[in-house]
N, C-alpha and C positions, 0 to 999 in steps of 0.2 A: 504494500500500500504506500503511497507517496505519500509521507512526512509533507504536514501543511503548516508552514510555519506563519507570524503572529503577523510580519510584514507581509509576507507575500498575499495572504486576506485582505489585508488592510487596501493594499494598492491595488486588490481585487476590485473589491469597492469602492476604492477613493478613485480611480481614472477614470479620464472620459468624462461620459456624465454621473455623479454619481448615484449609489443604488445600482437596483438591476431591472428595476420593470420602467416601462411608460406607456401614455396613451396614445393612441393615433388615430387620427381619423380615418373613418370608412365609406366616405361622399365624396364627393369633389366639390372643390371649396376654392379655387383659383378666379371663380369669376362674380359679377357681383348678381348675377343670376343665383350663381350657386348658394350663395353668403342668405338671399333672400329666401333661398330653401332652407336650406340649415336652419337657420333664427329665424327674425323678423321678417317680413308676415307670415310666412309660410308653415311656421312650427306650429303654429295654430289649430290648424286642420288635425294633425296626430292628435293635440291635447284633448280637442272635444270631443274626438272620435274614443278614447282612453275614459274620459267623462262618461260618457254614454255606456261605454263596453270595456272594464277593465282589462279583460285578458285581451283584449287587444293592444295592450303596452308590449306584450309577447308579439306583437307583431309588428309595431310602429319605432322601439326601443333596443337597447340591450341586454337587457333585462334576463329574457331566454338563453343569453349566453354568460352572464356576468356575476360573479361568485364572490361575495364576504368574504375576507378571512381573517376573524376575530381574534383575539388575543388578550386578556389584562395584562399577562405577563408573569404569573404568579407559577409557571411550571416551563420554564422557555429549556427546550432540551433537557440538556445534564446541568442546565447552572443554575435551575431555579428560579426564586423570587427576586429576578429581578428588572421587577418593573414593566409600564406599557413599554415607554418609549424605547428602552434599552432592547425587547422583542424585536422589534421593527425591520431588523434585519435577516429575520428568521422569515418574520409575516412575506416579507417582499421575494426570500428565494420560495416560499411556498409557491405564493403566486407565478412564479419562475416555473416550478413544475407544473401549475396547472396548464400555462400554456404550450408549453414546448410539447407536453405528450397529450393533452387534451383537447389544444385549442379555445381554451377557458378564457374570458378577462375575466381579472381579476384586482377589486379595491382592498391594500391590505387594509385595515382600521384598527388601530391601539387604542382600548380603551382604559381611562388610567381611573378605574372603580375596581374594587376589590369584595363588596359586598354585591351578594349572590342576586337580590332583590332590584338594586340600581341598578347593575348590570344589566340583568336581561331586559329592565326598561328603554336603556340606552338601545340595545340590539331590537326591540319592537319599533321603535320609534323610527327606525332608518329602512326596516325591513323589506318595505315597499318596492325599493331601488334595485333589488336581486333576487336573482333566480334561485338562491342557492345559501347555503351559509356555512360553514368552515370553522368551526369553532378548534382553537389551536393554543394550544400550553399553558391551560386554566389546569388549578392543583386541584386533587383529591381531598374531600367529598365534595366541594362543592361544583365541580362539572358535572355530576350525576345531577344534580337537581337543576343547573342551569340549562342544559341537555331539553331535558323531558318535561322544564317549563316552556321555552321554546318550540320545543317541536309540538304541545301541547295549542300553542297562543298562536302560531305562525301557519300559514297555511303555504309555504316552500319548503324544499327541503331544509334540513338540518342534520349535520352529523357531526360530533364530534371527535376529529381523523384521531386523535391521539390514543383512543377508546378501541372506534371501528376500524379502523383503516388495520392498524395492528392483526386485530381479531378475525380479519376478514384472510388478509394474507398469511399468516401462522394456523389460522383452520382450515386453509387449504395443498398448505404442507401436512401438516397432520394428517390427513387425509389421504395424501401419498407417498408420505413415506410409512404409514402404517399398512398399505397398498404393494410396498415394496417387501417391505420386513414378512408381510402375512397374515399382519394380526387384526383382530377384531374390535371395533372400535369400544365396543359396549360390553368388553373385558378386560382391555387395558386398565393397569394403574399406572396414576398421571400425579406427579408432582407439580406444583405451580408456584414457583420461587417470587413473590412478590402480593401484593394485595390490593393494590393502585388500580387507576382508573383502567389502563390497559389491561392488566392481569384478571380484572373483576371481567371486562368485557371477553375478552379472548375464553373464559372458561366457560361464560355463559356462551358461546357459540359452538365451543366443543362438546357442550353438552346438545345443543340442538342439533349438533351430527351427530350424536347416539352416545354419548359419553356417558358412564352413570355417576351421579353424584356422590355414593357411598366408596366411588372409587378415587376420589380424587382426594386430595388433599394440598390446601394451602396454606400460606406461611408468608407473613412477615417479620418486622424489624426483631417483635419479640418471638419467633419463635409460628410452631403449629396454630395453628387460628381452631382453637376446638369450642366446641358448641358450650362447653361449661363455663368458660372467662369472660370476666364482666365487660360491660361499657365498650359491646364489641357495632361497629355500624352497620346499617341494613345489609350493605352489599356485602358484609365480609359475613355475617349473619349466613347468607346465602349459600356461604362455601364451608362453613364452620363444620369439622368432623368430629363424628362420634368415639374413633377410636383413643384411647387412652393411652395407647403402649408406645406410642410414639409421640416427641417434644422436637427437638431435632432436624434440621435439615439433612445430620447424617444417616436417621435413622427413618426420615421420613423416604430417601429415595432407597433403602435397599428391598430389590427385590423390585423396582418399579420399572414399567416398560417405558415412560414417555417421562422427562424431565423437562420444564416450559421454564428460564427464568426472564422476568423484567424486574430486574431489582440493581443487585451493584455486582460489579469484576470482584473474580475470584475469590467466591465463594462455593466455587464448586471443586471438590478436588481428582483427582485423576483416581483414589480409592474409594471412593464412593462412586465414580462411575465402574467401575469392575463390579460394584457391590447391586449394579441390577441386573434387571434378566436379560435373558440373551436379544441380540438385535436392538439395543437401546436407542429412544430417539432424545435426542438433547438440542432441544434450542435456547442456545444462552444467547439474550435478546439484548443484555445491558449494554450500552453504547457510552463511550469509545472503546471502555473495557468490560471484555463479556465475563460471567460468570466463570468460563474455563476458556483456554482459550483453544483455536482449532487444533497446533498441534499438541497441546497436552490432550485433549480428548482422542486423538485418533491413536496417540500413543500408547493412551491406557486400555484400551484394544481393537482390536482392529475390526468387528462387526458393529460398531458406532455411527448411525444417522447423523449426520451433523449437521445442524443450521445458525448461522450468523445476524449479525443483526447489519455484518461487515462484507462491502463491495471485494474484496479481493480473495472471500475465497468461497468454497459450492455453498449453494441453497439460501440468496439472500434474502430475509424475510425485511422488504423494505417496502413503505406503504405506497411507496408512488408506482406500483405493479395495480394498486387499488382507485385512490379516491379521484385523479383525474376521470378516468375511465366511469367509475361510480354516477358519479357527479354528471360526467357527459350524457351518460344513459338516463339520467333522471331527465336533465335540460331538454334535454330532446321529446319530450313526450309531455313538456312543462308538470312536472309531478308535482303533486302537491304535499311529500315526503318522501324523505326515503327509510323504509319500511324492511322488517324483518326478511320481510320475502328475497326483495331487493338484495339486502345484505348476504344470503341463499344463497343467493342466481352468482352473484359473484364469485363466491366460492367455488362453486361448483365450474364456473366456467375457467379461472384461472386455473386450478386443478388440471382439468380436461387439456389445457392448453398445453400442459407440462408432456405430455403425452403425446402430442403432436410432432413430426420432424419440425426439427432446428431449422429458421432458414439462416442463407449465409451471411446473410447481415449480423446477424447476434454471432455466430459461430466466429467470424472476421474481426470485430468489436474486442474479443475475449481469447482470439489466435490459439483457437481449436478448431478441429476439423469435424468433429465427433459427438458433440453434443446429445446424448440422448437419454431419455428416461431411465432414473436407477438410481443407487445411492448418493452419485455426485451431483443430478439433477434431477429435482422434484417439485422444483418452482419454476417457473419464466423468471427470465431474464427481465430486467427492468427496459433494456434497450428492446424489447422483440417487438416490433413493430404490430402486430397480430392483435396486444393487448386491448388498443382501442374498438377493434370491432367485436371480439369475441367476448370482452366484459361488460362495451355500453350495451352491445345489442341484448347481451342477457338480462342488463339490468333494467331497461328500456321496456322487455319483452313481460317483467316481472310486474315491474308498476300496471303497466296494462292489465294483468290479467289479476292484478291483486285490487284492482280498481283506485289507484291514485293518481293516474294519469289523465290531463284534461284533454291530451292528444294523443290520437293513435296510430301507431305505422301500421300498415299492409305490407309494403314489398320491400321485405328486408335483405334483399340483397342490391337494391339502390341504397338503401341506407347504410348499408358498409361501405357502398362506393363511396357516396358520400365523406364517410370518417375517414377513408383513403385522403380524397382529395382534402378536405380540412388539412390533415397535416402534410401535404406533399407529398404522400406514400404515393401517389397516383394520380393523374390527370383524367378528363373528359376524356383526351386525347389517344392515352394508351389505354383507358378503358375501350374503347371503341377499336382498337386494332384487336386487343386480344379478345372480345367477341368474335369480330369476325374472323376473326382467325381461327375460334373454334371451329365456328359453323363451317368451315373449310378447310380442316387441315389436309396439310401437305404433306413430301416425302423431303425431308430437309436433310443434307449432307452435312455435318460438319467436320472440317478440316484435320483439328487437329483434337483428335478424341483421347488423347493422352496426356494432353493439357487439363491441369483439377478445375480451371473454369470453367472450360469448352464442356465438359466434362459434365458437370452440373448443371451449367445451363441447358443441355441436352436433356437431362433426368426430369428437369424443372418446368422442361416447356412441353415434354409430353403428360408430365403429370397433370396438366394446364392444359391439357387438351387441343393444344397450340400445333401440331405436327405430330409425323412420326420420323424420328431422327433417326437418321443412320452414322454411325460413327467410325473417323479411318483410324489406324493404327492399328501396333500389335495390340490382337485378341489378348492374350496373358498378363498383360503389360495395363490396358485398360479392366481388366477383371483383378486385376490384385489393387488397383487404384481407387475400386469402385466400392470394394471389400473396405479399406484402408477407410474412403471416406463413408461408410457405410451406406450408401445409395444404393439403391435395386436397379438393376439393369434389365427386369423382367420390358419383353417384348420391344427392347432395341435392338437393334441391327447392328453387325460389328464387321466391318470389313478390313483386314488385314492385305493390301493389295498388295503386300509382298508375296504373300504366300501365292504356293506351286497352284495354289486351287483357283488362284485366279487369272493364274498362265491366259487364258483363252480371252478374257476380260480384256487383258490387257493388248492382248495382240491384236482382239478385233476394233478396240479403240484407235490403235496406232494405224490401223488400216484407214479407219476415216479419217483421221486427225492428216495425214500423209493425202490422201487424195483431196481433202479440203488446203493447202497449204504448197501442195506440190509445186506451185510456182513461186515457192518464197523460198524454194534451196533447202526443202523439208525431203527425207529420207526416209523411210520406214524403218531403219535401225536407227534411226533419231529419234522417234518418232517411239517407239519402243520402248528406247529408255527411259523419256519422260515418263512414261508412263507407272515408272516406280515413285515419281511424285506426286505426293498426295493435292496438290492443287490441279494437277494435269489431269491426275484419274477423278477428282472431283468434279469437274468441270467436264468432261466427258461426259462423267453420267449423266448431271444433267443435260448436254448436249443433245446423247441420244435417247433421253426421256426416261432413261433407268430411274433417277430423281426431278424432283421438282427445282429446287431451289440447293443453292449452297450458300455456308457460312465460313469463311477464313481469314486469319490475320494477325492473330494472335502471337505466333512464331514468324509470320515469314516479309519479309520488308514488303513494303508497297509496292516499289517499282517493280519488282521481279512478279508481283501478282497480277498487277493493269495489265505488264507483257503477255502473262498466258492468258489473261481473260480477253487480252484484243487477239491472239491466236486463234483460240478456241472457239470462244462466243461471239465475237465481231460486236461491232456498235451496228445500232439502229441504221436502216437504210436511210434513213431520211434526214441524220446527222451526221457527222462529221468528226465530231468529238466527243467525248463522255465524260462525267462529273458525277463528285459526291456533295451532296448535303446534311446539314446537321439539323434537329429542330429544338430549338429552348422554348421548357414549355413552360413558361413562368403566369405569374398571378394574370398576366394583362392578356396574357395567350399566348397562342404558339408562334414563334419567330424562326423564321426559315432561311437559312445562309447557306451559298455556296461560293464558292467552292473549294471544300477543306479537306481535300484528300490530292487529286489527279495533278490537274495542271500549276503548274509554277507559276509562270510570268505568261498567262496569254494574252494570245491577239485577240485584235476587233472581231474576225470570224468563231475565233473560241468563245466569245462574253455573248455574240447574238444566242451560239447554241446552248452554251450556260443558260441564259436569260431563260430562252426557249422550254428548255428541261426541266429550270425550276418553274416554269409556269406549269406545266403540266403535271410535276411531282405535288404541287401544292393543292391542285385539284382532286390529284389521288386522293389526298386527304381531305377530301370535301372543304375547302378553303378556298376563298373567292382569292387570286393571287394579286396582291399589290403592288409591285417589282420598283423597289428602285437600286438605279447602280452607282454603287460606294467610289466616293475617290477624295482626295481632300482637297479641293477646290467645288465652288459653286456654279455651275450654266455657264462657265469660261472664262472665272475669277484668274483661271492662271490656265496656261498654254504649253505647260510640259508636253513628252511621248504618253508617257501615262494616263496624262487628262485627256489627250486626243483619243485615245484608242479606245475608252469607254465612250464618250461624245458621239464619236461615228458608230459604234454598235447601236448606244440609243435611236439615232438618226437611221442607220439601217432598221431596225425593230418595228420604230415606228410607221413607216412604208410601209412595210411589207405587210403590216396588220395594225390598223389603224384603232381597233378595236382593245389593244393591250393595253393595260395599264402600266407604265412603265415610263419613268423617265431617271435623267442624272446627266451629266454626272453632277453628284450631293454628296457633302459630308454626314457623316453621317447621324450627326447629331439634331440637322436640319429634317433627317427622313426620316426620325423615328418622331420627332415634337410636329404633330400637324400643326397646332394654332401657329406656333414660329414660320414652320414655313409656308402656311396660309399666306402669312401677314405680309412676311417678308419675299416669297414668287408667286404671288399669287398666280402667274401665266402657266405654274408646271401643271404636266397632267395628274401632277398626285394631288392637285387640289382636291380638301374633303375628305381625303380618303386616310385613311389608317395603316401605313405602309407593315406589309408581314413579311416580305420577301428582298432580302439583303442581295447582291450579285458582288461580290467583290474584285476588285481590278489583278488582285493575286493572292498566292495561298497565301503565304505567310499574312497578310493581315487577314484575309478569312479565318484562316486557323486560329490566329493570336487571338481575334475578338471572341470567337465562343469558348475556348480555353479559359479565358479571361472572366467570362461569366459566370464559366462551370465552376473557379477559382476562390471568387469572389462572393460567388452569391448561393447559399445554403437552400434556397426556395425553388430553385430553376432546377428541371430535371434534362436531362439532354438524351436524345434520342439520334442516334448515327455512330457512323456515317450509311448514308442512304444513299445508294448508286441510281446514277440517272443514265443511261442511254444505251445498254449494253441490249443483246437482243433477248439475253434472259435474266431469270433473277441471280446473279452473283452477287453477294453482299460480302462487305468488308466490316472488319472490327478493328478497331484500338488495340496496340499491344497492352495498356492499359485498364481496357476493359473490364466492369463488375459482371458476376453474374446475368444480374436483373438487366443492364445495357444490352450485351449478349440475347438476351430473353427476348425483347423489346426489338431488335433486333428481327430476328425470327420470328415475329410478328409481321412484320414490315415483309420480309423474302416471303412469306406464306402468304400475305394478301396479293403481293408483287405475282407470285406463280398463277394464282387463283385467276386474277385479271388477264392472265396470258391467255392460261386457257378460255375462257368468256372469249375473247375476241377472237383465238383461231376456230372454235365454234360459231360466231356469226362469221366470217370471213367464208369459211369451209360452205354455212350453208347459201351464201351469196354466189359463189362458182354455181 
């Protein structure tokens, strides 16, 4: 774990702006049209419309998305009583989490009252403002009654994370690691080291998954909390045991199957863990110092469950796997609590999740290849991207059916999309490829099948329904990599095109490939040999319709792949040259640049067919194309080579099809601001228009600018490179390349085959 020392926080928080949250608006506010919507006169119309129909503030408001997170300050982490305002920096990294994995706003508010009575008047009096409310490091006893006056008085949710959130996440480890070990939940003896707000909650949860009361036994500062000691509070009343023969924490866990502590470091010792029974689960929860710590517990033997409360090592029971998610699901269905059931559904769905393959996002994050369900893994990962859809929808689905919900979903699998695109897991845009890319899959080639990306994203896109992959490389070689990263290779294709078996494969490709080419000084024992590479025999098969589409790039330079793919594939009859595209699919939409793979430095004839391709590529994706071509000069601000040879492509373009939207050359800071350069050319043809399509004067600044985006900006997802003009689908990758780009990827060659075929079908029935 990286040592966090007192400065490096400090100037955590003090640079920049200080803090970590702020607000931003979600209108446009640049003109004085907009100013009069926002405010004056215009806010009017939401107000009275709110007047008449409250829960219309869930529609005209923030409201539906914007979450309290309360505090006096009287329990702030491990330091206590100390104060609202001294909280403050706790309140603002919460709201930190709710955004980042929720999509939550969030107002922190420090309240500097300490009586239980003011308090929650304070929190009635504001309640109006939020969907939601967050109550965060109020001490024991008095967040049990602030809680459940609230949730009582308040008609949104209310939960208290340091309570729930806890309880929610620790009883769904419980739940599988008792699922691992074997054991029954409503036979286990459970120790529960602590008696606090979280400890009280978390056992009453394990008991609603089947725990039995006479089995547990808890303990605080003094000792076993037994049913005979005086002056004891309701809640610990509630856990209070009848046995007698035990006082002790050391005598309370021997012989106990499950050990839960939320109290303080090292208190647990490595002989009293040997002192329970076989397959122990021990979650020491105390933070920054656990009860024992991981490696004295694994030491003291080696059949030990082990959970943390701590990021760097298996099974972190940490709540932000919880109440973003929690909270989402309520929001979304405007609940009007959140409700036992609710707290259920989460359980159970986190649980479930655990149990799901890893994807390589979390696996990458944590620089394993292997992640799967068992003693080192029995909770999600805080980073698994999966969290948001499979815990809001449950809890979403819960309110509904528990009746607290004033809105109800139908189609829950928009409403995942949805929680994708909220946080940038996913765009309109790849949703829509990888639809149709189901409803059409292909026969997909890819390259280099003993690559562990290649690799997976093969596994990944048929498991996605996206294609059916074939993969080149030694068979052995990818079956012990496959093993290795544990993926099932069931019903993929493996072609090892060295092997003898594919002698005839190879020779009768070389036979075309040598009569197609026989006038470029091609040989047939030339011809032959290529054929032992795997871009050659790839690109064949697709050729002669063995496969649809190929995927390569990974290992092999560019130049050496454009050359077989203009051998083999040829470019389009009706162009000249061929290009790649990238698409950034950011908040404003998708931005489509080329060309960031092929050409170098091209001519005026290259940037017409460029121009050409990306109009056509942009319509693929049902995009009205707005073209304009990049240079750094304005309409003939300056008279370089460079500014000429985009000018005359424009000027050719525009001839030839009067109908295109397209002009330049423009900087390109003028073609992305319409009002600027409304104001400022008014004469260009991208008057009005909303330019989506970049053509750049050469690579290195096409490349550099979406590098530069990808770089920079955490919200843009990048989709390429996308070949334009070749006669079939060959598509290129990044040596660079993630999984999911790869995937995304193979979307795009799957649609690209699909449309091929369509047209030689209308063509075929036109003859």
């Amino acid at each position: 774990m990286v040592k966090i020392s007192k400065e490096a926080a400090l100037e955590y928080h003090e640079n920049g702006r200080p803090g970590k949250i702020e607000v931003k608006p979600t209108k446009p506010y640049r003109t004085q049209t907009d100013l009069s919507l926002a405010y004056s006169p215009g806010v009017a119309y939401p107000c009275l419309e709110i007047q008449e129909t409250p829960d219309a503030a869930y529609k005209y408001t923030d409201k539906g998305n914007l979450v309290a997170v309360i505090s006096n300050g009287t329990a702030v982490l491990g330091l206590g009583d100390i104060g609202a305002l001294s909280g403050k920096p706790v309140m603002e990294g919460k709201g930190l989490l709710f955004k980042i994995y929720g999509g939550i706003d969030v107002f922190d508010i420090e309240v500097a009252e300490k009586d239980p009575e003011k308090f929650c008047e304070a929190v009635e009096k504001i309640a109006p403002t939020f969907g939601g409310i967050n109550l965060e490091d109020i001490k024991a006893p008095e967040c049990f009654y602030i809680e459940e006056r609230l949730k009582r008085t308040l008609d949104i949710p209310v939960m208290h994370d340091d309570q729930h959130g806890t309880a929610i996440i620790s009883a769904a480890g419980l739940k599988n690691a008792l699922e691992v070990n074997g054991k029954d939940i409503e036979k286990v003896k459970i120790v529960v080291n602590g008696a606090g707000a979280a400890a009280i909650s978390c056992t009453k949860l394990y008991v609603a998954l089947g725990a039995k009361r006479e089995n547990i036994v808890m303990l605080d500062s003094k000792g076993v909390i037994t049913s005979d000691r005086p002056n004891l509070t309701e809640q610990k009343k509630l856990f209070a045991t009848d046995r007698r023969d035990v006082h002790t924490l050391e005598e309370a866990v021997k012989c106990a199957d499950v050990f839960v502590g939320l109290s303080k470091g090292n208190v647990l010792t490595k002989d009293m863990i040997r002192s329970m029974a076989e397959q122990p689960i021990v979650f020491a929860l105390a933070n920054p110092v656990p009860e024992i710590s991981y490696e004295d517990a694994m030491d003291s033997r080696p059949d030990v469950l082990m959970s943390t409360g701590r990021s760097d090592y298996p099974n972190q029971i940490n709540n932000v796997i919880g109440f973003p998610y929690i909270f989402r699901g309520a929001l979304d269905v405007n609940a009007s609590a959140i409700n036992e059931e609710m707290k259920m559904a989460a359980v159970h769905a986190i649980a479930d999740l655990a149990k799901q393959p890893v994807p390589d996002v979390v696996n990458d994050v944590y620089h394993v290849n292997n992640l799967s369900f068992g003693p080192d893994y029995f909770i999600p990962k805080p980073v698994d991207p999966r969290l948001i859809t499979e815990v809001s929808a449950a809890v979403a689905k819960a309110a509904i059916e528990s009746g607290v919900a004033r809105k109800t979903i139908t189609n829950w699998a928009e409403y995942k999309n949805r929680l994708r695109e909220l946080l940038g897991q996913e765009t309109k845009l790849t949703q829509k490829l990888y639809d149709t890319a189901r409803n059409h899959p292909q026969r997909v080639v890819f390259a280099e099948g003993i690559h562990p990306t290649m690799l997976k994203a093969a596994v990944q896109a048929k498991a996605e329904g996206i294609c059916q992959p074939i993969l080149l490389g030694n068979d052995e070689r990818i079956e012990k990599l496959a093993k290795e990263l544990e993926l099932s290779l069931d019903g993929i294709e493996i072609i090892n095109l060295r092997h003898d078996r594919e002698a005839e494969r190879r020779e009768r490709f070389a036979r075309i490939l040598t009569q197609k080419r026989q006038r470029d000084g091609y040989t047939y024992q030339e011809a032959n040999d290529k054929m032992f590479e795997r871009n050659y025999f790839g690109m064949m098969m697709v050729e002669t319709g063995e496969a649809d589409a190929f995927i390569t790039g990974l290992y092999t330079k560019y130049s050496n792949t454009i050359k077989v793919a203009k051998e083999i594939i040829g470019i389009r009859p009706e162009y000249n040259h061929f290009g790649t595209m990238h698409i950034i699919n950011s908040p404003r939409g998708p931005l489509f640049i080329a060309d960031t793979l092929i050409n170098q430095n091209p001519t005026t004839d290259v940037l017409v067919d460029l121009a050409k391709l990306s109009q056509t590529a942009v319509r693929f994706f049902n995009e009205k194309p707005v073209v304009a071509m990049i240079s750094h000069s304005n309409f003939g601000s300056d008279n370089t080579e460079g500014t000429q040879k985009v000018r005359k492509a424009v000027a050719k373009l525009q001839e030839e099809d009067p109908s295109m939207i397209i002009d330049g050359e423009i900087q390109i800071g003028f073609a992305l601001n319409r009002e600027m350069r409304d104001e400022t050319y008014p004469f260009s043809k991208l008057y009005g228009e909303d330019v989506n399509t970049l053509v750049f004067p050469n690579l290195t600044s096409a490349r550099s600018s979406y590098k530069m985006l990808q770089a920079m900006n955490t919200d843009v997802e990048i989709i390429g490179p996308i070949q334009m003009g070749l006669n079939k689908p060959i598509h290129f990758i990044d040596f660079g390349s993630t999984v999911r780009e790869v995937v995304n990827i193979t979307a795009v060659a799957v649609i690209d085959a699909y449309v091929d075929k369509v047209k030689g079908r209308i063509t075929a029935q036109m003859k």
